[in-house]
C-alpha positions in Angstrom: 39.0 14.7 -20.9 35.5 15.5 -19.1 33.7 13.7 -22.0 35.8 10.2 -21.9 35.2 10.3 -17.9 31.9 11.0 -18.7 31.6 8.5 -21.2 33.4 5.6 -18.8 31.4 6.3 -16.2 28.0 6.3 -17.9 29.4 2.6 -19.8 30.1 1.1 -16.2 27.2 2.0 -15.0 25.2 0.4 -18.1 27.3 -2.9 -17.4 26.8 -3.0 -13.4 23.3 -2.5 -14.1 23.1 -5.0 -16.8 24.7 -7.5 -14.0 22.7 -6.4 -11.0 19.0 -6.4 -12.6 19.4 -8.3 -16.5 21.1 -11.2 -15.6 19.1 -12.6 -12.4 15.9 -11.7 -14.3 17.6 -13.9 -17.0 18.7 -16.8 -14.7 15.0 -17.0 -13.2 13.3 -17.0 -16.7 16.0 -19.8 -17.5 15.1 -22.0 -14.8 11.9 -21.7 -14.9 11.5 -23.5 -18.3 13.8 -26.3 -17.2 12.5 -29.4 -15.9 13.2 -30.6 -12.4 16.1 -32.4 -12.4 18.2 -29.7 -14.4 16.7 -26.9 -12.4 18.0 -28.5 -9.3 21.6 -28.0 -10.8 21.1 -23.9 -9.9 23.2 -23.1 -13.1 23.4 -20.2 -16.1 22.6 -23.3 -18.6 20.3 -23.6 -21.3 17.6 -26.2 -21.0 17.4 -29.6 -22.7 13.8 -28.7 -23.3 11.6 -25.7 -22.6 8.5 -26.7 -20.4 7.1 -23.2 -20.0 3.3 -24.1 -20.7 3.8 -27.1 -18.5 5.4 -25.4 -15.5 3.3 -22.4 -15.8 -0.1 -24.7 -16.0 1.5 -26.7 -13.0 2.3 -23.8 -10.4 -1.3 -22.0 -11.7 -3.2 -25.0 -10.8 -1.1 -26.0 -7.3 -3.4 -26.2 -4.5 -6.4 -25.5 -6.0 -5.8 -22.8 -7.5 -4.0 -21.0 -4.8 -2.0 -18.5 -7.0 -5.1 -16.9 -8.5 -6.7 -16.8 -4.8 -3.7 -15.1 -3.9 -3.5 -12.6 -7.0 -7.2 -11.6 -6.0 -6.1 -11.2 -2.3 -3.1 -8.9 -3.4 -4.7 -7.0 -5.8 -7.7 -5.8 -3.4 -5.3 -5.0 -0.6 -3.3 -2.9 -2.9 -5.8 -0.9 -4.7 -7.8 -0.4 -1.3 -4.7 0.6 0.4 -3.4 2.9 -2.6 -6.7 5.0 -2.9 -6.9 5.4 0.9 -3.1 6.3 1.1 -3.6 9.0 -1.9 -6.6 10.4 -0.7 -5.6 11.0 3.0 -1.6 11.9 2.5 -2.7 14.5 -0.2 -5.7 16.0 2.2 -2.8 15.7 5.0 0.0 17.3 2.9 -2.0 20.2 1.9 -2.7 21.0 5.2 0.5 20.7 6.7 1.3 22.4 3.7 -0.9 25.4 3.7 -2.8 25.8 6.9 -0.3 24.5 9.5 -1.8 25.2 13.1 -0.7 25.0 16.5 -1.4 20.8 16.1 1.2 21.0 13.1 4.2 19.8 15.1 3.0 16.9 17.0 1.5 15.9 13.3 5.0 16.6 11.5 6.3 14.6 14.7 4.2 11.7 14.1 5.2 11.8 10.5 9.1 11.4 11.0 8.4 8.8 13.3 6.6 7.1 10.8 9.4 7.1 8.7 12.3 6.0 11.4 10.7 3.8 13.9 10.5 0.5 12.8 6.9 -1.4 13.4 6.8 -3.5 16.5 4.7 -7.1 15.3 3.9 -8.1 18.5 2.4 -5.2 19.9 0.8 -4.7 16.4 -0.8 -8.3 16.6 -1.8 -7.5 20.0 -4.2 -4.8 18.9 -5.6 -6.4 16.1 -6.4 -9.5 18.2 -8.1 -6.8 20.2 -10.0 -5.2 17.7 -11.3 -8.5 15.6 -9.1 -7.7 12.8 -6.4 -10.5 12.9 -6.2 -12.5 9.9 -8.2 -10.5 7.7 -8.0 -8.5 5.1 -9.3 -5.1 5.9 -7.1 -5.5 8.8 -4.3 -6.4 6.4 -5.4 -2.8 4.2 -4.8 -0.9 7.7 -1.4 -2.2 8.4 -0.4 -1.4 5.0 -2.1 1.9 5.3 -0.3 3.1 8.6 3.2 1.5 7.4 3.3 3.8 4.2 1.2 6.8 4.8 4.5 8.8 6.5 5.9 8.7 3.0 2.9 9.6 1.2 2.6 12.9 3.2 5.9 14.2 2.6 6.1 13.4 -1.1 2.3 15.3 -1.1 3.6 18.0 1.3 6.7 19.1 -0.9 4.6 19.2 -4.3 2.2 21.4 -2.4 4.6 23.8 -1.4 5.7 24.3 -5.5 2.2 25.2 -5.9 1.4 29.1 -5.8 -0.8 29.7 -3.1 -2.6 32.4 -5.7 -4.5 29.5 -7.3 -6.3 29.1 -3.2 -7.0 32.2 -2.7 -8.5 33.0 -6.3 -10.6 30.3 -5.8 -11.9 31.1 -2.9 -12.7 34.7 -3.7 -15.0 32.8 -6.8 -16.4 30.8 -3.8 -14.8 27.8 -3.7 -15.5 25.7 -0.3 -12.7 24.2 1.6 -13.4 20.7 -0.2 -14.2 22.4 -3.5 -10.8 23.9 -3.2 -8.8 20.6 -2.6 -10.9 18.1 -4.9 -11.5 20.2 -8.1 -8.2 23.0 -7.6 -5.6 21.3 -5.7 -5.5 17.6 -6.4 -5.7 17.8 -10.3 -2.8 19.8 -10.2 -0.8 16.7 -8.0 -1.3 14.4 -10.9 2.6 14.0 -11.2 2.8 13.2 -7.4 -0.1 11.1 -7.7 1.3 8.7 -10.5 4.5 8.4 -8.2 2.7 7.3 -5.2 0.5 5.4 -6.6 3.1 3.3 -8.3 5.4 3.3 -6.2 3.1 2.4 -3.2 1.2 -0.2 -5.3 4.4 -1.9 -6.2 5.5 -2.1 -2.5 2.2 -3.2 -1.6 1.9 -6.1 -4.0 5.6 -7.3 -3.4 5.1 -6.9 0.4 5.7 -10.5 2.4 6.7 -9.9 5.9 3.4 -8.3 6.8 1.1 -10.9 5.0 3.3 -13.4 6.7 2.9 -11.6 10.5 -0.6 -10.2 9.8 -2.5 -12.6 7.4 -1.5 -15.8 8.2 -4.2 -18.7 6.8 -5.0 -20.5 3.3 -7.7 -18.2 2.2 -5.9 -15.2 2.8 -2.7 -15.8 0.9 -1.0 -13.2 -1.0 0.9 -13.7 -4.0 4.6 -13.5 -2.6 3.8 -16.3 0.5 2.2 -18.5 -2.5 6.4 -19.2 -2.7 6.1 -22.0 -0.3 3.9 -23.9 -2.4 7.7 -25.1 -3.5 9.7 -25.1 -1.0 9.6 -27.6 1.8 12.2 -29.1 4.6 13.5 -32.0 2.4 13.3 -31.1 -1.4 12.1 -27.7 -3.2 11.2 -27.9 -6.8 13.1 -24.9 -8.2 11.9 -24.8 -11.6 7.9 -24.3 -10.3 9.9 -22.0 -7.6 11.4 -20.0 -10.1 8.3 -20.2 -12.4 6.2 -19.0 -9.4 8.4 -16.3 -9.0 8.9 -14.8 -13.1 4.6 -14.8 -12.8 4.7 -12.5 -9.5 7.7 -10.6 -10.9 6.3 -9.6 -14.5 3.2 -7.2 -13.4 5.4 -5.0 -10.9 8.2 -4.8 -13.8 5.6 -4.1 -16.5 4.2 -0.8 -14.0 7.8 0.5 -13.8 8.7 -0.2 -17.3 5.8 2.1 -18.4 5.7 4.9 -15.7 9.3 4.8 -14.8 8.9 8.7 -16.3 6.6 9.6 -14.2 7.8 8.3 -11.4 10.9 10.4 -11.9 9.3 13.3 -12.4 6.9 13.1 -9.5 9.8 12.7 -7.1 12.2 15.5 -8.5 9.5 18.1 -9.3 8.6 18.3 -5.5 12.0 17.6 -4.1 13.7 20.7 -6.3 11.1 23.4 -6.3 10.4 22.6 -2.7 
């Protein structure tokens, strides 16, 4: 009786998941190889003719080249941000971790504020105004930065805590510095936490479009999910470009999951169950 239960709940969970993430990936790639009057019809049919290689040359080449522009934009701001966001929330996490002192819980309160209290734009425009760093992108890599580095810390600070705090103190008995310690003991053992931050992170990043829209508006600095309006306007959108624009953004975040979806896994649940 337990297996057949078992066995009907793991088959409708296969088919919801089938419907929930197969079949819109499958409606985009569909009308995205349509031409423009079929594509207007917003239906699960199959195309008179597949223009992929015309669409995908078309949307590539729309404004100047805008989508590769924003591919560059997207990609320095998330593999600036990531490295930044690994580096600091593992240094931060082993020290909350292993050498908590009396400044511990306003840090730990600062962290689980980060990760309830929403962002306030205005204010957050405000300062950057201020500070000359409106509308650019190193300003954009600090938004992203602050945003995400509350959950960086605690994934870092629960590994940490599965690691025995022997390993420390041997090493610095053979003479290990405080940076020796963390850099060449500590952080090669976080490589499973690593992967899962740094995918996880770098998927958020590059998929991120309300803060490119609040914090980087202007041509030159477009990111890859605002290059959607390219096809969309008040009076007519072009839906098979808009989907096509969409399947080209899609595919490199899906790829990254696809192939580290283990370690992704495994980084979150080794912390979370031997913390």
């Amino acid at each position: 009786m337990n297996g057949n239960r078992k066995y009907w709940i793991g088959g409708t969970a296969i088919v919801a998941s089938f419907f929930v993430f197969v079949v819109p990936f499958l409606f985009i790639a569909l009308t995205a190889v349509k031409n423009r009057p079929e594509s207007s019809q917003l239906d699960f049919s199959w195309p008179s003719e597949f223009r992929f290689v015309e669409n995908f040359i078309e949307v590539v080449s729309a404004r100047d080249y805008m989508l590769v522009t924003a591919f560059i934009n997207s990609a320095l701001i998330t593999t600036i941000s990531v490295t930044f966001l690994v580096v600091f929330g593992a240094m931060v996490g082993f020290v909350l971790q292993r050498h908590p002192g009396r400044w511990a819980p306003a840090v730990n309160f600062l962290v689980l504020a980060g990760l309830i209290i929403p962002p306030a734009v205005v204010p957050t425009i405000w300062v950057l105004q201020s500070l000359g760093l409106f509308k650019t992108l190193h300003g954009m890599i600090l938004i992203q930065i602050a945003y995400h580095i509350s959950f960086v810390i605690v994934l870092f600070r629960a590994f940490v805590a599965t690691i025995p705090r022997e390993i420390d103190e041997a090493a610095i008995i053979d003479g290990a510095r405080p940076f020796d310690l963390f850099f060449r003991v500590i952080l090669p053992l976080l490589k499973p936490v690593v992967v899962t931050n740094v995918v996880v992170q770098s998927v958020t990043i590059f998929n991120d479009f309300t803060n490119p829209l609040y914090y980087l508006p202007g041509r030159e600095n477009v990111t890859v999910q605002l290059t959607l309006y390219n096809f969309i306007s008040l009076y007519e959108t072009s839906y098979n470009l808009l989907f096509m624009n969409i399947l080209l953004i899609t595919i490199p975040p899906l790829l990254v999951f696809i192939f580290f979806n283990r370690q992704i896994v495994a980084g979150m649940t080794a912390g979370a169950v031997k913390g």
